[in-house]
N, C-alpha and C positions, 0 to 999 in steps of 0.2 A: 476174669470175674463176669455176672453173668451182665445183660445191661438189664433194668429195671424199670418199665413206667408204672409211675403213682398219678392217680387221676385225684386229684385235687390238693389244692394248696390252704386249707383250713388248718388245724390243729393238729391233727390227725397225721395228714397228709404231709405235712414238713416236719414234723418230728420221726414219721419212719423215713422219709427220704435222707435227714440228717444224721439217723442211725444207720443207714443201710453205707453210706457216705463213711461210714468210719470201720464199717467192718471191710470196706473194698470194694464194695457194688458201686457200678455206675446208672444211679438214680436221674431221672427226666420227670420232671414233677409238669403236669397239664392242669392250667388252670383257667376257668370260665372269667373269671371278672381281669381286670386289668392289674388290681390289689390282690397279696395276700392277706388272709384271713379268715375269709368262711366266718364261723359265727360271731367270733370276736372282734370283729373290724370295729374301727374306731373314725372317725372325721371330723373338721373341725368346722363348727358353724358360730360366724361372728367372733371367733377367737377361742371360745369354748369346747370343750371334747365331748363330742357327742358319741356314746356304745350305742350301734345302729341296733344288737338283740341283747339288750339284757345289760350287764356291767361287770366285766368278767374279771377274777383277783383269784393268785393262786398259794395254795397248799395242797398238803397231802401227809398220809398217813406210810405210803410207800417210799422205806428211805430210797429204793433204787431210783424213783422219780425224783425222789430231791436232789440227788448227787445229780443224774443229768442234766435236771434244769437249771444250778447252778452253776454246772461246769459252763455251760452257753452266755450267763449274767455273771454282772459283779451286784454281789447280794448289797451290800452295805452303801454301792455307790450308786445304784440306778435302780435300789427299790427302798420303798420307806414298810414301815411293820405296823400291822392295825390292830385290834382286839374289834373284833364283832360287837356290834350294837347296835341291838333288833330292836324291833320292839310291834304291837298290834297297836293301831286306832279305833277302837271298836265304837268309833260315833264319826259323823263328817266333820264337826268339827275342830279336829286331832285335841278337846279336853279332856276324851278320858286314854287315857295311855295305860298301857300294859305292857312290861316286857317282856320278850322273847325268850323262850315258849312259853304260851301263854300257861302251860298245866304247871311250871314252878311260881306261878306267881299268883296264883290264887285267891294267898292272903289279901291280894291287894283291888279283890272285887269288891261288890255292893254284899252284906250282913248274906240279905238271901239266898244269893246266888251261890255264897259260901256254903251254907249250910245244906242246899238243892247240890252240890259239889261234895260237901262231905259222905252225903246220904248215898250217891254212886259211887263213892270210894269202896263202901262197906259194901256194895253188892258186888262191885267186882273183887274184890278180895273175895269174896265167900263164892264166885262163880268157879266151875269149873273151866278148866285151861280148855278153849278151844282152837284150831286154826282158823281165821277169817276168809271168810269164801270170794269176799269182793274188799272194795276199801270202805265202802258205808260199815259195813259189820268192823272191821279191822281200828277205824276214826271210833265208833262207837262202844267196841270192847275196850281199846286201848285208854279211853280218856272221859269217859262216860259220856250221858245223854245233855246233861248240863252244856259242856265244853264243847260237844258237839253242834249245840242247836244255835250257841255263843258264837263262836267259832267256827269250828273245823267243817262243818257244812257249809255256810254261805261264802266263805273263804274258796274249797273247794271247789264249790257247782260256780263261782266266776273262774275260776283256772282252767276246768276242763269240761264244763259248758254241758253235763250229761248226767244224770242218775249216777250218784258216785257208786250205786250196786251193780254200774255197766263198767267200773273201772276193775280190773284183775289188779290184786294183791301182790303179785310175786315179783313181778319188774321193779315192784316200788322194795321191796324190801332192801336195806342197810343206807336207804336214800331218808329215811323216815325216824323221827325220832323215837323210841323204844322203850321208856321208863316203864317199869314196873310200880305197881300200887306203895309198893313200899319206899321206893325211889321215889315219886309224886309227894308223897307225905312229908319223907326225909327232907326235901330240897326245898317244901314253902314252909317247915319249923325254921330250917335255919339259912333261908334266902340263897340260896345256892343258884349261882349265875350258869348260864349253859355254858361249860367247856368242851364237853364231850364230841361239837359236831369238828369234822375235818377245817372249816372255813370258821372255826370260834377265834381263833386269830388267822391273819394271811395278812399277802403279801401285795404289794399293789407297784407299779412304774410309773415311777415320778413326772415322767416327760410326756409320752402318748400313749397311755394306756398299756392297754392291750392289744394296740395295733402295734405297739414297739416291739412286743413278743412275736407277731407274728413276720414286720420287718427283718427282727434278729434271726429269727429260723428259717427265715429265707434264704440271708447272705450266704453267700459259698456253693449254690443249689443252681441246675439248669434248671429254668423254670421259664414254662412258654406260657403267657399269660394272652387273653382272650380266646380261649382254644374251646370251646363246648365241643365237650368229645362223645359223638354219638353215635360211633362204630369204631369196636373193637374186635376185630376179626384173627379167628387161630387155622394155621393153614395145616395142622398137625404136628409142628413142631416149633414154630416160631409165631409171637403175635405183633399183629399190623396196627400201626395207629398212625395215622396222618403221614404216609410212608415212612414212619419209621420201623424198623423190625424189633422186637423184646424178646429176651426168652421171658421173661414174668411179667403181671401187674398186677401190683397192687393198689384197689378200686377204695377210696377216701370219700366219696361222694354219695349220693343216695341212694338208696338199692332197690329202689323203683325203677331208675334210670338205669341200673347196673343189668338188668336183666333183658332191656330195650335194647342195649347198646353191643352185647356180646351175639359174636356171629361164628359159624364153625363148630360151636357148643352147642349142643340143644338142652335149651335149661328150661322149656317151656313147661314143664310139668311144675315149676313152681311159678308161673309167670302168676296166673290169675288169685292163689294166695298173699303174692309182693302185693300185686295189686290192687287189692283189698286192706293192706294195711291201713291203719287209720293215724291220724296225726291231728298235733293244731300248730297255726300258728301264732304271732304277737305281731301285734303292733306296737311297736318301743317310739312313747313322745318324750321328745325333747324337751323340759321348760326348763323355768326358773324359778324357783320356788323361795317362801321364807327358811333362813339358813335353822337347819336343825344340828343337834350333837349327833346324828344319828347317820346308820349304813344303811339299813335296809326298814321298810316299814311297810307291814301288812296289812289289807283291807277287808274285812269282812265285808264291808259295810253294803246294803242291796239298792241305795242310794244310785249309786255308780257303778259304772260296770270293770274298771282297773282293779283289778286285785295286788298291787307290787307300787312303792315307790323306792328306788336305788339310789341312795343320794351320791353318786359319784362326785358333784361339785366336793364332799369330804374326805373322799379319796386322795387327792393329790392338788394342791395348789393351783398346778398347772393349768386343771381340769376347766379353771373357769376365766373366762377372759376379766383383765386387770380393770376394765371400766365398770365391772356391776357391783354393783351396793356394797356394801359390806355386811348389811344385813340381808344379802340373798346370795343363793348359790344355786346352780344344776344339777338336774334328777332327770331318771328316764324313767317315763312312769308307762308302766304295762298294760296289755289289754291282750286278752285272747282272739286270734282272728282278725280280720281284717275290717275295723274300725272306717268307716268315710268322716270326710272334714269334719262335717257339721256336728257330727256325732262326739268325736274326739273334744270340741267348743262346748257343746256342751255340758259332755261332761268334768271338764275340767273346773268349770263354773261351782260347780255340786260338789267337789273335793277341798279339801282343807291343806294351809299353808299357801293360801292365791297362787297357784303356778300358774303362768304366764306360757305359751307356748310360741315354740322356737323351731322347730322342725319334727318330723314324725317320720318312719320309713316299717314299710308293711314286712313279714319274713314271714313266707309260707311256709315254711321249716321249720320248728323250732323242740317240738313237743311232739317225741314219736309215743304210740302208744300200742302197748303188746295187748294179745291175749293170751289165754293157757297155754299155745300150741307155738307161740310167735318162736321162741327160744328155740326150740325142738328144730324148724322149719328151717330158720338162719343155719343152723350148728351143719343141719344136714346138707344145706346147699354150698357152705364153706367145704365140709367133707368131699362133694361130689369135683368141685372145683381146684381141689388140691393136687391133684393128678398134671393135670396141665397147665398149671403153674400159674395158678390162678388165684389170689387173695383178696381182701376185704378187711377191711379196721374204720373203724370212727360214730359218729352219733347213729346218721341218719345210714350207715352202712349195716350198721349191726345192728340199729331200730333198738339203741342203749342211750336212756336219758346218761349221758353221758359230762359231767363238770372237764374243764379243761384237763387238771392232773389224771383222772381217770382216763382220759382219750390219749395221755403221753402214756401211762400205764399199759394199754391195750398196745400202742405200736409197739413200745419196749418188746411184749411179749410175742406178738407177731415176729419180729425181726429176731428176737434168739430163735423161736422154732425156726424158720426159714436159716438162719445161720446153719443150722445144725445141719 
């Protein structure tokens, strides 16, 4: 069988090396940090589990990913079951509450705002069906001018920091929720809770998060860890990494670096396009916040600049060390970009629930962002590099806002065509 290097140990990157592992290949997974994990890492500060990007819990709509990933877990004994529960702030000081999405809950605005709501209902019912050119038109068709000016714009322009008519539509689509006028109507007569998204229930690890996922898919795996691999060299039939020989690799890491690092290929005709990709990233702070019922909570608000709080402390018991309150628990509350101290201080001041802050950790990575052509450019430099045995899977590889299950999904698929 052939031998296989995978460049990186994130999500991606250990679940094709644990598939490539069962078909026969002998997978060498190369990873930069000393931990596996990539975006999901988890550490623990003061006893507490801190998710360094985001707070990551999995499902999925693909049975084949659910049967893999439980064949790896014992479902029942080392993961607990959640029901989602969102919900918006739309003041700083979390009194007025809205649940998530905000467009099923409508009944439960201020007179006016309902009836400035009803009034864009009846024109977008009576509009004609367009395709949305950018995500302003797509927020604005979809949900009217109301819920957008509410809402979905200042929410937005803190996530991704730009004229949301500079964001393209098409990346986002099946990421984004979808209700038709008649669906919007039907669901705030008779309060109907959001099921429909993949993550409206999931699945959470009792003990270390999500860094227990990424432990698990480790074990059994050669895996060289502080290796930043920055030449990948093809001598025309075999490729060279840190003198090892491969016939294949497959690239689980950024694909900015991917195109830096590859030598014997000349890929330079998409180099300056990679290069031009655009991205953000988050700053994910640790506090401690007053204990809420709640998973995830949305900020409009222009107050502050954090658009996301994740309440992991109600994730999993474990999450929060046995000394803090009973009425407080841990959240990692988000920011786009790269936030300094002082800034992070104050604005945690300016936000509701007192979070107390505990640690913070910067991820230039987090939020790749396409244009019309981004899709096209990828597909075609995969194509070009199929030949000599050369592959690509994961977020920042394939420049796909990618959630965990969908990143196991993509390797699945990689590794049957490569089977084949």
């Amino acid at each position: 069988m052939d031998k296989i290097a995978v460049i990186g140990a994130g999500v991606s990157g250990l679940s094709t090396a644990q598939l490539l592992l069962t078909k026969g290949f002998h997978p060498v997974v190369f990873e930069r940090e000393s931990v596996p994990g990539g975006l999901i890492k988890c550490k623990r500060i003061d006893g507490s589990l801190f998710h360094t990007c985001g707070g990551h819990v999995f499902n999925s709509k693909r049975q084949d990913v659910l049967e893999w990933f439980w064949s790896k877990f014992q479902r029942e004994e080392e993961f607990s079951k959640a029901d989602r529960n969102s919900v918006v702030f739309l003041d700083d000081t979390g009194d007025t509450i809205i649940p998530y999405p905000i467009e099923n809950h409508a009944y439960l605005l201020d007179a006016d705002i309902q009836k400035h709501f009803i009034d864009d209902l009846l024109t977008m019912a009576n509009a004609e069906n367009q395709y949305p050119n950018n995500f302003e038109d797509f927020l604005r068709g979809r949900f009217g001018e109301t819920l957008y000016k509410l809402y979905f714009q200042p929410y937005n322009e803190k996530v991704w920091r730009r004229n949301l008519r500079q964001v393209p539509i098409s990346w986002l689509i099946g990421k984004l929720p979808m209700p038709s006028v008649e669906e919007i109507i039907f669901n705030n007569f008779n309060h109907v809770e959001e099921k429909t998204f993949v993550h409206s229930t999931f699945w959470y690890e009792k003990k270390d998060g999500s860094q227990f996922i990424a432990n698990r898919l480790a074990d059994g795996l050669d895996v060289i860890y502080s290796q930043d691999i920055q030449h990948i060299e093809y001598d025309g039939h075999y490729w060279h990494i840190l003198g090892g020989t491969f016939d294949k690799v497959i690239f689980c890491g950024n694909i900015k670096d991917l195109v830096k690092a590859i030598k014997g290929v000349d890929v330079s005709a998409y180099s300056e396009r990679i290069e031009t990709l655009e991205y953000h990233g988050t700053t994910a702070v640790f506090c401690e916040i007053d204990k809420t019922p709640y998973s995830w909570i949305y900020q409009p608000s222009r107050n502050h600049e954090s658009h996301r709080i994740i309440c992991t402390g109600n994730f999993a018991s474990s999450n929060n060390d046995r000394s803090m309150p009973i009425n407080r628990s841990t959240a990692t509350i988000e920011f786009t970009d790269k936030v300094p101290m002082n800034d992070i201080i104050n604005n945690l001041a300016k936000m509701p629930l007192h979070p107390k802050y505990l640690a913070h950790q910067y991820n230039k990575y987090t939020y790749p962002i396409q244009d019309n052509n981004t899709r096209d450019m990828i597909q075609n430099l995969k194509e070009f590099l199929t030949p000599f045995g050369f592959y690509f899977t994961g977020r920042f590889a394939d420049w796909e806002y990618y959630n965990m299950d969908v990143a196991i999904g993509a390797a699945i698929d990689l590794v049957s065509t490569l089977n084949k």
